[in-house]
N, C-alpha and C positions, 0 to 999 in steps of 0.2 A: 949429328948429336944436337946442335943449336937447334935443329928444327921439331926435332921430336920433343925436347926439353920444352920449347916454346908450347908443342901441341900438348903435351900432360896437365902442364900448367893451365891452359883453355881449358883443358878435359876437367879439370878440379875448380873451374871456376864458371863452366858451365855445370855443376854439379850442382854447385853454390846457388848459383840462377836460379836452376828448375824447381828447389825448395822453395824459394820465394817467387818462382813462378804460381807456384802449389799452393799458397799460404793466399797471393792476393787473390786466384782463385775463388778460393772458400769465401774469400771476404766483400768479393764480387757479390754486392747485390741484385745486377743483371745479367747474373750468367745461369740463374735458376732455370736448368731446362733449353739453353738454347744447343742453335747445332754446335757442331766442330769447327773450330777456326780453320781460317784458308791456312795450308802449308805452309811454311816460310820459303822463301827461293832459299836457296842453295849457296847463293854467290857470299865468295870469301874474298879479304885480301889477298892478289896473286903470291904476294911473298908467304902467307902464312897455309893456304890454301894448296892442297893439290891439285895441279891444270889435268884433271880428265873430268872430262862428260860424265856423269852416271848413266847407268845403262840401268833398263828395267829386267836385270838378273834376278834369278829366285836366289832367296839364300840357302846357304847351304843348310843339308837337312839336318844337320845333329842341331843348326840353329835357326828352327822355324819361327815363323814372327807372334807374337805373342798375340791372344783375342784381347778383341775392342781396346784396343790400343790409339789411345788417344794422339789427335791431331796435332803437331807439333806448335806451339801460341806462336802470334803474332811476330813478327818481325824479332825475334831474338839479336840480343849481341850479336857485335862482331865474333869475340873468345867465344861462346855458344856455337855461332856458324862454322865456326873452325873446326870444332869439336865433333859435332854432326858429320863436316866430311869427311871424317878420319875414321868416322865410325859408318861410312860409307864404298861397298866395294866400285873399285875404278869402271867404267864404264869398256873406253878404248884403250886409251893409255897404260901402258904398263906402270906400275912402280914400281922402282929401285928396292929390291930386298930393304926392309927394316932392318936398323941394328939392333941387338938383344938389348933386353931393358931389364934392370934390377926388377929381386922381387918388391922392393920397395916401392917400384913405379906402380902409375894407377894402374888398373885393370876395369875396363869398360866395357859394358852390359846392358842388355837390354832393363831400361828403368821401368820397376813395376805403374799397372794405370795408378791413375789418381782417382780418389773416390770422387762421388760427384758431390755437388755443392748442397747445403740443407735449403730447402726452401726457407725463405723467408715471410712472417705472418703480420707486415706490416701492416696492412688493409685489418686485421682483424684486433690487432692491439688499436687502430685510430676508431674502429667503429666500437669498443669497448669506454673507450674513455668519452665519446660523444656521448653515450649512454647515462655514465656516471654525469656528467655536463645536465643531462638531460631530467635525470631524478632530480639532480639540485639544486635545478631553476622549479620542477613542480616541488619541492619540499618547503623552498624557500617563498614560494606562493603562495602558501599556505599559511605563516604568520606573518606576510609581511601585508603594510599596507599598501596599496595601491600607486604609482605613480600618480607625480602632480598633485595629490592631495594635500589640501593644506587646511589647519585649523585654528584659528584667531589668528588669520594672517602668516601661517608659520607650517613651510614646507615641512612634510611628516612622510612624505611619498620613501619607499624600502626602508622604512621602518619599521621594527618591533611595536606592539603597545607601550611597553614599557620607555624603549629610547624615544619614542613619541612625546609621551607624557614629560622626559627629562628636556625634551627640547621648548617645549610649551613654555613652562616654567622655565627652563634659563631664560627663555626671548624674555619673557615679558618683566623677569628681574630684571634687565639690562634696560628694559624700553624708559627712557627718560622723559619727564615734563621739564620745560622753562620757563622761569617765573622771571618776571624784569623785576629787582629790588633796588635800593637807593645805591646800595653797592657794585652793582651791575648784577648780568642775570645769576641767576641761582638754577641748578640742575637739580633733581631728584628723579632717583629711578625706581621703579615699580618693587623693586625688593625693599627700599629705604619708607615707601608709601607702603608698607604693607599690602601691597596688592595680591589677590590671590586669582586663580579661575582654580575648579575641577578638571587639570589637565589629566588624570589618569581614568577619569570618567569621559571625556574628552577622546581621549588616545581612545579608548575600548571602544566608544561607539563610531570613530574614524574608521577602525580597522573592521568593525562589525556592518558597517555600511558598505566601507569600499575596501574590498580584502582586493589583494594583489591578484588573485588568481581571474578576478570579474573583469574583463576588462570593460566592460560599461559601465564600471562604475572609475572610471581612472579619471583624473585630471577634475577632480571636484572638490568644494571649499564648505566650511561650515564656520560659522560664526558663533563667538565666545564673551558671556559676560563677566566682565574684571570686576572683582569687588574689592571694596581696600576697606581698612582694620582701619575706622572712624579713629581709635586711640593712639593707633602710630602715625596715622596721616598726619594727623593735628599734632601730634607731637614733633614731626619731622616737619612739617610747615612752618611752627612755630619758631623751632628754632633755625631756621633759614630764614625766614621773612619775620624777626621780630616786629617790626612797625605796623604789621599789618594785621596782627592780634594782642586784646586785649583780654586778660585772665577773668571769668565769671566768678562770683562768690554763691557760694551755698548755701541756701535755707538751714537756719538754725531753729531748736528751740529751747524752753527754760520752761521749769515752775515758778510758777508767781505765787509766791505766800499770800500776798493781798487778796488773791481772789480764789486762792487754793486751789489754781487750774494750770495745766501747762498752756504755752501760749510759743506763738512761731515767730520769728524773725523772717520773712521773704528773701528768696535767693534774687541775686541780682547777674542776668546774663552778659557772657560777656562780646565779643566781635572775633572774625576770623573771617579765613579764604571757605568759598562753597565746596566742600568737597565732591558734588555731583560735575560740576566744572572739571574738575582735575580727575575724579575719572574717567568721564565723555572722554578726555586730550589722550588721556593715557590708551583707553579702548581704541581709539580712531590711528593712534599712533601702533597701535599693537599690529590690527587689522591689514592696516594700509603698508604694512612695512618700512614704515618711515623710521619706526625706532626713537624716533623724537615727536616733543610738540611742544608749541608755544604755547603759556597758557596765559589768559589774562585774569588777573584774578575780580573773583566776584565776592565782594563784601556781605557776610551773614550773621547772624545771632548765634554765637553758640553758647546754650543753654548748660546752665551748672550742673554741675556733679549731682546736687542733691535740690532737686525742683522744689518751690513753695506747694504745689499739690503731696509732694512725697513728706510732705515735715507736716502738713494741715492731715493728713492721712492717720500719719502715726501720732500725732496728739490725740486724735478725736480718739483714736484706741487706749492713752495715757490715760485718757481725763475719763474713758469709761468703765478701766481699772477703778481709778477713783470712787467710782459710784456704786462698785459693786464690792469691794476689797472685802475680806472677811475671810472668816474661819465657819464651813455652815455643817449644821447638823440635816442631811434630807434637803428641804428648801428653805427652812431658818436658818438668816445668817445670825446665827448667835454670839457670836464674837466678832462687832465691826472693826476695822481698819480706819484709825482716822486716817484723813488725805493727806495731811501732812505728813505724817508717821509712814506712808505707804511712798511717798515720792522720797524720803530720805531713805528706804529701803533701794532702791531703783538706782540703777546707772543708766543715761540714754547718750549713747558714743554713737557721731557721725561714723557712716561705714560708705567708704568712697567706691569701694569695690563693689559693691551692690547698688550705690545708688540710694542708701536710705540709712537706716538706725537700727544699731544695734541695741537688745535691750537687758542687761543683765541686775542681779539684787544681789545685797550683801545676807547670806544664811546669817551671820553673825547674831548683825541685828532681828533678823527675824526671832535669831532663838530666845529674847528678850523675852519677847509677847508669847513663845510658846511654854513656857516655864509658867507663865499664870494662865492657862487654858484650863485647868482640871478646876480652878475655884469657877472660873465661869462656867462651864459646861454641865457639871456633875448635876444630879440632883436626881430625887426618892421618887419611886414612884406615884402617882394618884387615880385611882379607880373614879368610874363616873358613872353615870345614872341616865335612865331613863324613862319618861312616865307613859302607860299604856293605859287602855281603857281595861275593862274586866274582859273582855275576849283577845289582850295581849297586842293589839295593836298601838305601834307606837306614836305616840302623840307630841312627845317633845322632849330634847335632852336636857334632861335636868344637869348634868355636872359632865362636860366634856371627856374627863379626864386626864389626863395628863401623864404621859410616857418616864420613866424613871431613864438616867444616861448615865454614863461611866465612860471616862474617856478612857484607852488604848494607849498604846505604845506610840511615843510623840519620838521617839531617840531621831527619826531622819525626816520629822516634819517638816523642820528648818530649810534641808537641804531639798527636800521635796519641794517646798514652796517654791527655792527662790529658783529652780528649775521652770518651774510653770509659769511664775511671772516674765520666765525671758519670752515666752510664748505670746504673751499679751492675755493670760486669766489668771485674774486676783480671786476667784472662789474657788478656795479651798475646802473638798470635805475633811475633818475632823474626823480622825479614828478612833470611834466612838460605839459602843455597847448598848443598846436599845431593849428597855423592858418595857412591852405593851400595857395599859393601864387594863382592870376589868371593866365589866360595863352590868351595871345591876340593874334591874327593872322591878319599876316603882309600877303596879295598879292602883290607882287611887280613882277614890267613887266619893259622890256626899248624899248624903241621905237629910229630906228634911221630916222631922216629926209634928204636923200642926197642932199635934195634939198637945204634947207637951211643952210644944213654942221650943224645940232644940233642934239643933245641927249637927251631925254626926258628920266626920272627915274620916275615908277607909284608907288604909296604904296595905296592897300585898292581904285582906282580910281583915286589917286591927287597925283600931280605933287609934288614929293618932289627934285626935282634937275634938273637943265638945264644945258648943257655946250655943248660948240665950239668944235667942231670937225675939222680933216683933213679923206677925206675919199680918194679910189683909183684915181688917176689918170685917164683918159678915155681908156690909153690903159692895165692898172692894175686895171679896175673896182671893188669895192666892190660889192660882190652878195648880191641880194635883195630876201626877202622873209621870212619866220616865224623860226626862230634856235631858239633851248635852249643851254645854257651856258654847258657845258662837262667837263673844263679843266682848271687849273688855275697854272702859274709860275711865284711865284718871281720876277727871272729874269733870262737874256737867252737871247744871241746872236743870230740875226736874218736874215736870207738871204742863199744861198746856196753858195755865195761866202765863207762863215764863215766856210766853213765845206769842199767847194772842187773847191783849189785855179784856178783850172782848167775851174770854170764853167762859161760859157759864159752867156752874156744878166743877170746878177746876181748883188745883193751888199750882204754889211754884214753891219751891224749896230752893235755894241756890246753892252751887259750889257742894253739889253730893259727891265726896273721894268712894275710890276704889269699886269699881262699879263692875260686877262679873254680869254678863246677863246671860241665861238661860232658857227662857222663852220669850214671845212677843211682848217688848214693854215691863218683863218683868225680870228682876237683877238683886242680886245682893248687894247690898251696899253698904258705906258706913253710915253712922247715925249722931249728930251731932246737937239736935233738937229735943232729944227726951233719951232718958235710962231709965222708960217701963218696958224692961226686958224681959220675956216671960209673957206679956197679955199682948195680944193682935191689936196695931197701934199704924199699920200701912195701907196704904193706896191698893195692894197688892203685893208690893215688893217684899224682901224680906231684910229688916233692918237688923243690924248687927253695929256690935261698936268699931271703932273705926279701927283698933288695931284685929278685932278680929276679920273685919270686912276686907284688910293688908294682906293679911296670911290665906284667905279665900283665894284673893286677886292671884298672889303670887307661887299659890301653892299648886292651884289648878292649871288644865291646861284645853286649847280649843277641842273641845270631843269626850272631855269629862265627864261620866252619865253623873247627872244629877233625880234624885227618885224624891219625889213630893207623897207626902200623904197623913194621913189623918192616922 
């Protein structure tokens, strides 16, 4: 009983076995496909084992051996081995009758095969993830830039454009200059200098040159100009190295009443460190990877806010308001601006921000001067005149005329102006209503009659003047026939004696006024020597009194026909 007990026990613990025989099996990654394990031997503990031989007996037929019935694994348990021989008929040896066994005892049986094991698709899962490996080194070559590339000094190689450009710009915020001060040295770094590069224009054309995927283009450098914010430089220099700068003064100006002109005050420059100096240090330091540099500083002029050219500038524009200032109707300035009056209008405020003058006017004051615009401006219209000959050609403007005005709606003249004046233009048009004057034309003709010794003056057909005449003498006849007027004198000594005391058959008359001439040598004139008006008493000429020889003078004009006759 002890030994069968012992064998059931084996039997239920080879059972136990063969499942985890079965399991590690499956989980055998080298057992995909191979042969059948060697047999196990046979041999058992003598005490737990039955001493016979196995014999190569058939089994019995009601228990023929099962197909492809797998090879019994490797070196099994002891309890396993025991198991097996029990479930082995004896070879030579007889066995002792078994005692009966409850139903409770095992009962042992041929174990169904075990399936075989799955293959495994190792080779095919590593050659899948190389793949992936493999798109996302080419993806990744694609925006990245190149190995080894570097730009102002500053390795950018697997990167982005973008994280390119962030690393540009941090470098060269961090890249510091050293300045020796009385205090010891002083650091500033390229973020505090305002220093700038185009590092995202930089980055773009790194990555556009040397993209990751070229490799001819790998391990290559490009060089980058720093430029630094002239107003933080100096501002950050300044206040780190006081001693070593002095503050410039700015060109001012003023109106001067005495000479009613603006006038400039000259800016005076003042000292500091060269800022091409301290960017060289900074570039060489960026470049070079040094990250630092010493700089020495070099003493320069630094020129004020507001330069003597930029104030000499905007005066000459001041003082040319001045000269022009007004209120104009067309191209008459009709309403001047005194000077003074126009610079008390005016504000001229430094503006540092620009560099120059700002220039603004009080509307206020303006609207003073616009409240008396309409007594100046206003006025009627005047028609004018002009004289022609009898075939309507014109020969001279008698009366220009003169335009009627009516000034307009002034309500935003004020603010209009002082608008324009911030511009630098004091002429202003005046909103103003224009009546063109007429223009009448005058024909005027003179007619002499020898016969009756009269003057006949025509305007337009009608007689506007009559007067007595003295004409030539019979043997100094005046010539007859159609002249126009040529020539007109003042006045002017008349005869050849006046001129060449020698001249025979000659007089001279002196100081003859209003002198029209009409033909060679012969003129209307005044008469100051005799009043026998009416009888031929001249050289040729034809004398008239002097107011009426005035109104000849100034009535006619060069082209005037004059008609002579008997």
């Amino acid at each position: 009983m002890t030994d069968l007990a012992t064998q059931s026990q084996a039997g239920e613990a080879s059972s136990e076995d063969d499942d985890r025989a079965q399991q590690a099996v499956e989980s055998d990654e080298t057992a995909v496909e191979t042969e059948p394990a060697d047999e196990p031997e046979g041999a058992v503990d003598a005490e737990e084992a039955v001493e016979a031989e196995p014999v190569d007996e058939p089994a019995p037929a009601d228990e023929a051996e099962p197909a492809d019935e797998p090879e019994p694994a490797d070196e099994p348990e002891p309890e396993a081995a025991a198991t097996a021989a029990l479930a082995t008929p004896a070879a030579t040896t007889p066995v002792p009758p078994l005692p009966s066994i409850s139903a409770d005892a095992a009962v042992y049986a041929w174990a169904p095969a075990e399936p075989k094991a799955k293959k495994r698709r190792t080779g095919l899962w590593i050659t899948a993830a190389a793949g992936v490996a493999v798109v996302g080194l080419v993806v990744s070559s694609l925006v990245l830039i190149a190995p080894g590339t570097t730009v102002a000094g500053v390795p950018v190689g697997w990167l982005t454009p973008g994280a390119a450009a962030d690393a540009i710009d941090g470098s060269l915020a961090e890249t510091t200059v050293v300045i020796a001060g009385e205090d010891g040295d002083v650091e500033l770094t390229g973020a505090e200098l305002g220093a700038t590069v185009d590092a995202q224009a930089l980055a773009d054309a790194a990555f556009a040159q040397h993209p990751m995927w070229n490799v001819t283009s790998w391990f290559q450098s490009t060089d980058a100009e720093v430029a630094l914010d002239a107003a933080t430089a100096t501002a950050a220099l300044s206040e780190a190295v006081p001693q070593l700068y002095t503050d410039p003064v700015d060109a001012t100006l003023a109106f001067d009443p005495a000479s009613a002109s603006y006038a400039v005050t000259p800016a005076v420059p003042g000292t500091g460190i060269d800022l091409a100096t301290v960017q060289a240090a900074l570039q060489d330091a960026l470049m070079t990877g040094a990250r630092s540099a010493d700089v020495e500083p070099v003493a320069v002029e630094i020129p004020a806010g507001i330069s003597t050219e930029t104030a000499d500038a905007t005066v000459a524009q001041l003082n040319g308001m001045l000269d022009t200032a007004g209120f104009y109707v067309g191209e008459e300035r009709t309403v001047p601006i005194d000077r003074a009056t126009l610079a008390g209008w005016l504000n001229v405020a430094p503006d540092t921000e620009s560099g120059g003058f700002e220039i603004t006017a009080d509307s206020a004051a303006i609207q003073t001067t616009v409240d008396g615009l309409a007594a100046a401006i206003n006025r009627p219209v005047e028609n004018g005149a002009v004289i022609t000959n009898s075939a309507g050609t014109v020969l001279r403007e008698e009366a220009a005329g003169v335009s009627g005005r009516e000034l307009g709606d002034t309500s935003n003249v004020a603010s209009d102006f002082a608008e324009q004046l911030a511009t630098g233009n004091a002429v202003f048009a005046a909103p103003v209503t224009e009546t063109a004057p007429e223009m009448r034309t005058l024909a005027r003709t003179v007619e002499v009659n020898l016969s009756s010794q009269t003057a006949y003056l025509f305007e337009n057909g009608n007689v506007v003047g009559t007067y007595a005449i003295s004409s030539g003498r019979a043997a100094t006849p005046t010539p007859t026939g159609h002249f126009t007027v040529n020539a007109y004198t003042r006045i002017q000594d008349l005869g050849a004696l006046c001129y060449n005391p020698e001249a025979q058959n000659s007089y001279c008359t002196e100081d003859v006024p209003w002198i029209t001439w009409f033909a060679p040598d012969i003129a209307f004139h005044g008469t100051y020597w005799h009043n026998n008006f009416g009888t031929p008493m001249s050289h040729g000429c034809v004398n008239m009194t002097e107011s009426a020889a005035k109104f000849v003078y100034d009535w006619t004009a060069r082209g005037t026909e004059v008609w002579v006759h008997h």
